[in-house]
C-alpha positions as CSV (number, residue, x, y, z in Angstrom):
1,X,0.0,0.0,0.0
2,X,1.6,3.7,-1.2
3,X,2.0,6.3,1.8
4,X,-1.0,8.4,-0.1
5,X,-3.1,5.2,-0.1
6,X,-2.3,4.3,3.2
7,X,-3.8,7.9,4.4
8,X,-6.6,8.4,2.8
9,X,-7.4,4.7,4.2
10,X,-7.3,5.9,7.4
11,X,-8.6,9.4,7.1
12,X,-12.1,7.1,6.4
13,X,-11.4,4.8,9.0
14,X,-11.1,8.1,11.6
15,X,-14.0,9.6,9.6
16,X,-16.5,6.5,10.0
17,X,-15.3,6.0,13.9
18,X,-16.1,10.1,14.4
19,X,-19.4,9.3,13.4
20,X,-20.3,6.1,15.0
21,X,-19.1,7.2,18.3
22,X,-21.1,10.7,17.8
23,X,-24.2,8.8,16.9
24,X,-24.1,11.0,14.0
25,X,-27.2,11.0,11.1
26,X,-25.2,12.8,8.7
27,X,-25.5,16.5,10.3
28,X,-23.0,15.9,13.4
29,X,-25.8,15.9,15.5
30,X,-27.3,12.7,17.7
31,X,-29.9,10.7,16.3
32,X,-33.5,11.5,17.3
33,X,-35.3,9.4,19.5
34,X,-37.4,6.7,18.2
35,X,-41.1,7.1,17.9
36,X,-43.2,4.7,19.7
37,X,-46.2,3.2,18.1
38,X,-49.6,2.6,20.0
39,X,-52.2,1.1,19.0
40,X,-56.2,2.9,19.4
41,X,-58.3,0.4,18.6
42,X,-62.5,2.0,18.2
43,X,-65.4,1.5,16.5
44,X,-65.0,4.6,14.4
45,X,-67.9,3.3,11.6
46,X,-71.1,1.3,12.4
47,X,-73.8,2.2,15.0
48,X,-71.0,2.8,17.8
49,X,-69.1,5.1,15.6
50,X,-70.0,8.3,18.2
51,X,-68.8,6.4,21.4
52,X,-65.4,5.3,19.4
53,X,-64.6,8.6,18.4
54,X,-64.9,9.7,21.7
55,X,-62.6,7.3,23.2
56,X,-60.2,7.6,20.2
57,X,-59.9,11.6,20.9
58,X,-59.2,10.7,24.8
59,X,-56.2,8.8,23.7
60,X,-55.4,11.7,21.0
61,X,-55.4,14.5,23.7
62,X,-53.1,12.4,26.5
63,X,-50.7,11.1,23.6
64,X,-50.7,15.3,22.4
65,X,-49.7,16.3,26.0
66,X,-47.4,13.4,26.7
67,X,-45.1,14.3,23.6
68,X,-45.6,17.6,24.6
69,X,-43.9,17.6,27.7
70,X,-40.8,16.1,26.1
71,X,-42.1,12.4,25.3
72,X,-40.8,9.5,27.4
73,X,-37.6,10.6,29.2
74,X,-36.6,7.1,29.9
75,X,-36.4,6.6,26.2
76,X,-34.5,9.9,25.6
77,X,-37.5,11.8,24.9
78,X,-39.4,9.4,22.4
79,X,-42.5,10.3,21.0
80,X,-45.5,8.4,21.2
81,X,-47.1,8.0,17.7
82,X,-51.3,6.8,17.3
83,X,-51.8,4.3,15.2
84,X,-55.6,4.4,14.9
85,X,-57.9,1.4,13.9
86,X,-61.6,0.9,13.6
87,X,-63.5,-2.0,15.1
88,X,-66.5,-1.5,12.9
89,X,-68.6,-1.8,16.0
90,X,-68.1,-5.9,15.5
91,X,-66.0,-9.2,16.9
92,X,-64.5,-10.2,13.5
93,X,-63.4,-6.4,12.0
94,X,-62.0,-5.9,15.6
95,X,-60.1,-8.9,16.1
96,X,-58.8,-8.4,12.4
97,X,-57.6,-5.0,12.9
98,X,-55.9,-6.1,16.5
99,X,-54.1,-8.7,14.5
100,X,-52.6,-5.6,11.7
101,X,-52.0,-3.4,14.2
102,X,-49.8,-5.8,15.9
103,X,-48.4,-7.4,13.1
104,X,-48.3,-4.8,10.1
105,X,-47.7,-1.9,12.3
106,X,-45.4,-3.5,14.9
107,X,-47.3,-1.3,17.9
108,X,-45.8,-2.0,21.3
109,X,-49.2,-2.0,23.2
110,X,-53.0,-1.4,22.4
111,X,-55.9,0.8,24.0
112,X,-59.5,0.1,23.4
113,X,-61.7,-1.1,22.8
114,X,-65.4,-0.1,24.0
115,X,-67.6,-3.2,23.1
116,X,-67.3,-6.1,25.7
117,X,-67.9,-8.2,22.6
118,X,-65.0,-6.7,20.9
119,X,-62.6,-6.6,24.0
120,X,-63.3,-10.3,24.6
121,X,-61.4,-11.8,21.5
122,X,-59.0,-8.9,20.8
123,X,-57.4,-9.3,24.1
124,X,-57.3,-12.9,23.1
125,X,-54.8,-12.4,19.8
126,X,-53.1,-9.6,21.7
127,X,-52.4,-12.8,24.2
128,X,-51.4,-15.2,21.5
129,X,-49.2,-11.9,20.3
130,X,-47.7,-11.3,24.1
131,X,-48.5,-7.5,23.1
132,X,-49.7,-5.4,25.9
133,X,-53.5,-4.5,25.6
134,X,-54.8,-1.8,28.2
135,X,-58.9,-2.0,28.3
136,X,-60.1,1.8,28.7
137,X,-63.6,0.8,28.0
138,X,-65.2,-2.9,28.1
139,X,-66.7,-3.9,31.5
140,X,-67.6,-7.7,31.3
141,X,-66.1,-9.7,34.1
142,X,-64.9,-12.3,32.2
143,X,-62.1,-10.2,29.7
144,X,-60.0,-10.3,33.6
145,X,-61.2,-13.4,34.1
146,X,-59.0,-15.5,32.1
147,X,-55.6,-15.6,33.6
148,X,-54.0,-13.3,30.6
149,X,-50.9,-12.2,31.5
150,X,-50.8,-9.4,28.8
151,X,-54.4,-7.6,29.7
152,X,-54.5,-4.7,31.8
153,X,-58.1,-3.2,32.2
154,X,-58.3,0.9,34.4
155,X,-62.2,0.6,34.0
156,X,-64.1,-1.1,36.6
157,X,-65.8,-4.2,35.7
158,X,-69.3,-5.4,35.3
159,X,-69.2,-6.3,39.8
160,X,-67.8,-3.1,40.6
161,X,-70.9,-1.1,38.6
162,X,-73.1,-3.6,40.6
163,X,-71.4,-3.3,43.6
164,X,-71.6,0.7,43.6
165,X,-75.4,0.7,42.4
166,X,-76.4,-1.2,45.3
167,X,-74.7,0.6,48.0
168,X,-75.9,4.0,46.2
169,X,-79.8,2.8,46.5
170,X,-79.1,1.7,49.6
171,X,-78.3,5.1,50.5
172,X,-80.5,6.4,48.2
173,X,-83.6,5.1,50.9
174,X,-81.9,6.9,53.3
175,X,-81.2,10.8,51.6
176,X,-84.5,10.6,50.3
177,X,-87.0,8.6,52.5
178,X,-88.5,6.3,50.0
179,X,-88.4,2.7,50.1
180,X,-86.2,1.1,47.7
181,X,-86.9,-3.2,48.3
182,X,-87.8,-4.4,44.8
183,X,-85.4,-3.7,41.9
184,X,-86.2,-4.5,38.2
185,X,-83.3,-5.4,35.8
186,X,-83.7,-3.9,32.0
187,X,-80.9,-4.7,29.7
188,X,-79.8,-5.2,26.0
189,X,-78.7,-8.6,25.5
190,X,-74.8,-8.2,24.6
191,X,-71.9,-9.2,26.7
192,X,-72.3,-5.6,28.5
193,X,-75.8,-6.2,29.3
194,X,-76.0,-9.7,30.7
195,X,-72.7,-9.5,32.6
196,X,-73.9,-6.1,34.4
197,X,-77.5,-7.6,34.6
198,X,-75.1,-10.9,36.7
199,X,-73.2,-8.1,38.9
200,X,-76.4,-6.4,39.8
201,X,-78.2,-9.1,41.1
202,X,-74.9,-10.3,43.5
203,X,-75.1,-6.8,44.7
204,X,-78.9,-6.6,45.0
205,X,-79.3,-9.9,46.9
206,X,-76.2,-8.8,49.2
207,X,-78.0,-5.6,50.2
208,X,-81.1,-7.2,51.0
209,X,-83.4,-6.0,48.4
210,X,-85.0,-8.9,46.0
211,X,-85.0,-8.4,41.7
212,X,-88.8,-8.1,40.8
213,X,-88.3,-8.8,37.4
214,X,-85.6,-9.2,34.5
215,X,-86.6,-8.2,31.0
216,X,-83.7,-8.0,27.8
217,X,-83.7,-7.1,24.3
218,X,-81.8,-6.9,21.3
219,X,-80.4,-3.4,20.9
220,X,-79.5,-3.8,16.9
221,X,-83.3,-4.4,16.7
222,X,-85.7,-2.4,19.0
223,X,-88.0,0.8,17.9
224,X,-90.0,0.7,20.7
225,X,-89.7,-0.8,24.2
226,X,-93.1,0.3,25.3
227,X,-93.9,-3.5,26.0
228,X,-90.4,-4.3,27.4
229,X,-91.6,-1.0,30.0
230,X,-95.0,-2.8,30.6
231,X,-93.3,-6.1,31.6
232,X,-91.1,-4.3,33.8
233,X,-93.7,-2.2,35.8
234,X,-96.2,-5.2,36.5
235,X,-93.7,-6.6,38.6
236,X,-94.4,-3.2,41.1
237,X,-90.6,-2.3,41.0
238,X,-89.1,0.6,43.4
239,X,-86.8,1.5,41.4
240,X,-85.4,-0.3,38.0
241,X,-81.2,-0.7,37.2
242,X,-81.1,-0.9,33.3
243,X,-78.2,-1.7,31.1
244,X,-78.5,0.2,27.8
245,X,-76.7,1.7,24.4
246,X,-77.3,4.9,23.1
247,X,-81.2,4.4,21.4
248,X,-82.6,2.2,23.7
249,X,-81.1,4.1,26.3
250,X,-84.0,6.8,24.7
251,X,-86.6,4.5,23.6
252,X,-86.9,3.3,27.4
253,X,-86.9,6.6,28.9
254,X,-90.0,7.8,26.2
255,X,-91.8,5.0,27.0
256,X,-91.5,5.4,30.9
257,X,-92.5,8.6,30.5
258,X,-95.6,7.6,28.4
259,X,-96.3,5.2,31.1
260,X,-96.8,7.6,33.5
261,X,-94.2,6.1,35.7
262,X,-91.7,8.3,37.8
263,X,-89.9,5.3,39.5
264,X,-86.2,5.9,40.0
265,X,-84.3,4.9,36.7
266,X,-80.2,4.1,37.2
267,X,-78.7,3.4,34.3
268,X,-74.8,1.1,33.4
269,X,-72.8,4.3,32.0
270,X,-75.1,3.2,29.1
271,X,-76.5,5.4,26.4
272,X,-77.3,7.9,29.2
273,X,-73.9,9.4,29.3
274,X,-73.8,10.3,25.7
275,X,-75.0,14.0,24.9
276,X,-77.4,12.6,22.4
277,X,-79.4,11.5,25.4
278,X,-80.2,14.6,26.9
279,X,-79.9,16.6,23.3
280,X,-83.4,14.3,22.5
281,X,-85.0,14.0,25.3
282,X,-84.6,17.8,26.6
283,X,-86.0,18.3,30.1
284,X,-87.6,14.6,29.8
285,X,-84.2,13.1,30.9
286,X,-83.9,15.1,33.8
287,X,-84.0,12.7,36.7
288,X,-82.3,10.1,35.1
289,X,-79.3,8.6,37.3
290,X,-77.0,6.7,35.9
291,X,-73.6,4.8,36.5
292,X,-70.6,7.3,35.8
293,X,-66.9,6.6,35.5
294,X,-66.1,10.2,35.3
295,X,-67.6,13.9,36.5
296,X,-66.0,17.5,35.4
297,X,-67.6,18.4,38.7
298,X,-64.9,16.1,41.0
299,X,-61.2,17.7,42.2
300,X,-59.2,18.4,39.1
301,X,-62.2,16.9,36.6
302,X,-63.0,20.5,35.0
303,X,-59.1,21.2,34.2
304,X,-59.1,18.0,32.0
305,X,-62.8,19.0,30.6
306,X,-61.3,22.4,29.5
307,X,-58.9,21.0,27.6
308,X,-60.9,18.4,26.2
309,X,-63.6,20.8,24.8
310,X,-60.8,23.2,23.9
311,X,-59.3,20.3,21.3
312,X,-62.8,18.7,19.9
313,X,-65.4,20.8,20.9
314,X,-67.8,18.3,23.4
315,X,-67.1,18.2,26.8
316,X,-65.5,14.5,28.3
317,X,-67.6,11.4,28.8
318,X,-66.2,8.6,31.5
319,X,-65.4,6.9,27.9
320,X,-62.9,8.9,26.7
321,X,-61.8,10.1,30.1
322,X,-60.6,6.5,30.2
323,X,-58.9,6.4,27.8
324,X,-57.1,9.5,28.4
325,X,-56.2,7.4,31.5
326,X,-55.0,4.6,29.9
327,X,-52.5,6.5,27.6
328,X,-51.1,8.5,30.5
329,X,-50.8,4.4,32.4
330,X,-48.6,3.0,29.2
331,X,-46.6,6.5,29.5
332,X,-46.1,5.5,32.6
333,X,-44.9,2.1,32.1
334,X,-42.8,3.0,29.0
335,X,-41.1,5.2,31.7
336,X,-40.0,2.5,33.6
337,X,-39.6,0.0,31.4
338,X,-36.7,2.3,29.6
339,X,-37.7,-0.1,26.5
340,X,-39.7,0.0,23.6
341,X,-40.3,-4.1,24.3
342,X,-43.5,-5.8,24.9
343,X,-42.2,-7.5,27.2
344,X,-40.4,-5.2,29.2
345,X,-43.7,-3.3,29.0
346,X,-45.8,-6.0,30.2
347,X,-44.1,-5.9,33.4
348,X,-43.7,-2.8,34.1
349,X,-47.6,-2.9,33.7
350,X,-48.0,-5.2,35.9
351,X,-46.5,-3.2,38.6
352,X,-48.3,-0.2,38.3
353,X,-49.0,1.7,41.0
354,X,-50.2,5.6,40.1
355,X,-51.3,7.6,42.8
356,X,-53.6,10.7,42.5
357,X,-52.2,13.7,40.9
358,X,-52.1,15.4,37.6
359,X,-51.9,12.3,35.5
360,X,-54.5,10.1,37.5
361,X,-58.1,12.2,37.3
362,X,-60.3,9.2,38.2
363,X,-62.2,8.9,41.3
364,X,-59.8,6.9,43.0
365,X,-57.0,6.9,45.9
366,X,-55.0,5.3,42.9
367,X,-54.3,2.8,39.8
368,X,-53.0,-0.6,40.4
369,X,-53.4,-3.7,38.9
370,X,-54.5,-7.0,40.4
371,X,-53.2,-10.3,39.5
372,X,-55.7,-10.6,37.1
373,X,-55.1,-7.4,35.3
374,X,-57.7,-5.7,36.3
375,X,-57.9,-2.2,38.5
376,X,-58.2,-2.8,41.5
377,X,-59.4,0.6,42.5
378,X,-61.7,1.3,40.6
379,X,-65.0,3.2,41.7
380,X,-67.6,4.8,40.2
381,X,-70.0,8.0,40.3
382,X,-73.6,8.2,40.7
383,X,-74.5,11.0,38.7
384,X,-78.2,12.3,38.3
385,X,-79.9,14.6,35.3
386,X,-80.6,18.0,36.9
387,X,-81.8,20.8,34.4
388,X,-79.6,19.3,31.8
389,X,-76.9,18.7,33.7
390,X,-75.1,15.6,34.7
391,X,-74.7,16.5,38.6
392,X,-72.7,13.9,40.9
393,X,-74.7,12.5,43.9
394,X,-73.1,9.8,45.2
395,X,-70.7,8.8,46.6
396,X,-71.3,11.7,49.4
397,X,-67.9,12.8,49.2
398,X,-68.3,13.8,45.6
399,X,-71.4,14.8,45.7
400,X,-72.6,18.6,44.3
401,X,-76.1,17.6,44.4
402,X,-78.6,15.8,46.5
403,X,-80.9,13.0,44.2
404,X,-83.9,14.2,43.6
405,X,-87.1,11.8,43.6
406,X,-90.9,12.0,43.4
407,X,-92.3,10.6,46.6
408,X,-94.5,7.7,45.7
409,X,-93.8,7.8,42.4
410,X,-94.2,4.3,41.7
411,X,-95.4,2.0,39.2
């Protein structure tokens, strides 16, 4: 090798070692941090289209804010980056897309997915997978029931909504003097329906108050539930816990008010929650209680709202307040996990442990998982219709209003 060879060889040989040891991209400066990919996995079309675009712009707002504040530090500021599916509002589309988003698009971890029906077998490929799946929405007991170790659910489940309706109508006799003894169960017949409809009549029977009557019905198929109504107030109900979507949610508040009927309605965090409910009805939904994951009224709740209807225009539901949630618990998790691994991430799931503050808005001393995956501190809201409003109610501590209740106003 000539001398003139022999230097230009290693002038490249410095040259390439410069750059590898400065991380260089070509500019002298270090590489940018990788971009995480997470999966939001909604019904964006179908008849659940409204609920799923909710939740999808809860996950939107927390993942804006996250990258925001510098991305995940642990990860030398990564960014989180949405990859957004759609469930079409059905089993097979949803566990189709779970399978792309965690093949094709090589996410780390998925949020969604609203439907209990839809939640039930996508957790099951994200298991097959070992891919992280964090269930904002989707109650039914059995999705943490399965001994997946790769399912993490922050909502409560179908028992903990039973659980908190009976102690609320137990208390419920006692703020407002009327009986409450016999309780009629209304509910569509989907996964959420019939697993709520199971974890209300635990809590019923445990509080000492007996289930008059239980009536279902299809919610794909019902105009009317005049004769649903009918079946349910000939069993002489005090009250009636019902389990609904967002047009029968309607449809069974019309036809109680055709009937005459001023019995004490609590609804699942159904199809009451949605604005269309009260948007409909006008002042006939006032009254309505209903199930609640969420309230802007609670400590910190209207900060989070302001933003919220700042970005999209609608104020939060529980749904997408969820979600939020969930994001903010991978962010979490990525942060100590210090990989962009499934694995790694799985763990550091598991030992969650979040305690109130600016990134944990739920009613709740804090957000940890069970063995099961599943939240164990999760709680809920009464909330009641009041002039349009959704005020809270119960529990007492939350509480801006009292319930309000015609006296005698039975079947």
């Amino acid at each position: 090798m000539t001398m003139r060879r022999a230097a230009g060889f290693f002038l490249i040989l410095l040259a390439a070692l410069l750059l590898a040891a400065a991380g260089c991209t070509g500019t002298g400066q270090p590489p940018a941090p990788e971009t995480i990919r997470v999966g939001i996995l909604f019904p964006l079309t179908g008849d659940l289209s409204y609920n799923g675009k909710d939740c999808t712009n809860g996950a939107l707002l927390a993942i804006e804010e996250i990258n925001a504040a510098g991305g995940i530090a642990s990860l030398g500021g990564a960014k989180l980056e949405p990859v957004i599916a759609d469930t079409r509002s059905n089993a097979a589309d949803g566990t189709n897309a779970t399978r792309n988003l965690i093949q094709n698009d090589n996410v780390v971890a998925i949020v969604g997915a609203y439907q209990s029906s839809v939640v039930r077998p996508a957790t099951q490929v994200a298991e097959e997978y070992e891919t992280p799946f964090i269930v904002s929405v989707g109650i039914a007991d059995v999705i943490t029931e399965r001994g997946f170790r790769y399912t993490f659910r922050v909502i409560p489940k179908a028992q903990y909504y039973g659980r908190d309706q009976g102690r609320f109508l137990l208390d419920l006799e006692r703020m407002t003097g009327q009986p409450v003894r016999r309780v009629a169960l209304l509910h569509e017949n989907t996964d959420f329906g019939t697993s709520s409809a199971l974890a209300q009549k635990v809590a019923l029977e445990k509080n000492g108050m007996v289930v008059a009557t239980e009536v279902s019905y299809n919610p794909e198929k019902v105009t009317n539930l005049d004769t649903e109504i009918a079946r349910v107030l000939a069993s002489r109900p005090d009250a009636i816990l019902e389990v609904t979507y967002a047009e029968d949610s309607i449809l069974i508040r019309q036809a109680l008010r055709r009937s005459g009927s001023t019995i004490p309605l609590i609804d699942t965090a159904g199809g009451t929650t949605l604005p269309e409910y009260t948007g409909r009805l006008g002042s006939a939904a006032d009254g309505t209680f209903t199930s609640s994951e969420y309230s802007q009224y609670a400590p910190g709740g209207k900060e989070v709202n302001d933003r919220f209807r700042a970005r999209f225009g609608a104020n939060i539901t529980g749904d997408s307040a969820y979600t939020y949630q969930a994001v903010w618990v991978l962010a979490d998790a990525l942060e100590r996990a210090g990989k962009n691994d499934r694995g790694a991430l799985r763990d550091a799931l598991a030992k969650t442990d979040m305690p109130r503050g600016p990134h944990m808005i739920l009613p709740a001393e804090r957000i940890r998982f069970d063995e099961d995956g599943q939240n164990e501190f999760a709680t809920l809201f009464i909330v009641q219709v009041q002039n349009g409003d959704y005020l809270p109610v119960w529990p007492r501590e939350y509480a801006t209003a009292v319930p309000r209740v015609e006296q005698g106003g039975g079947a």
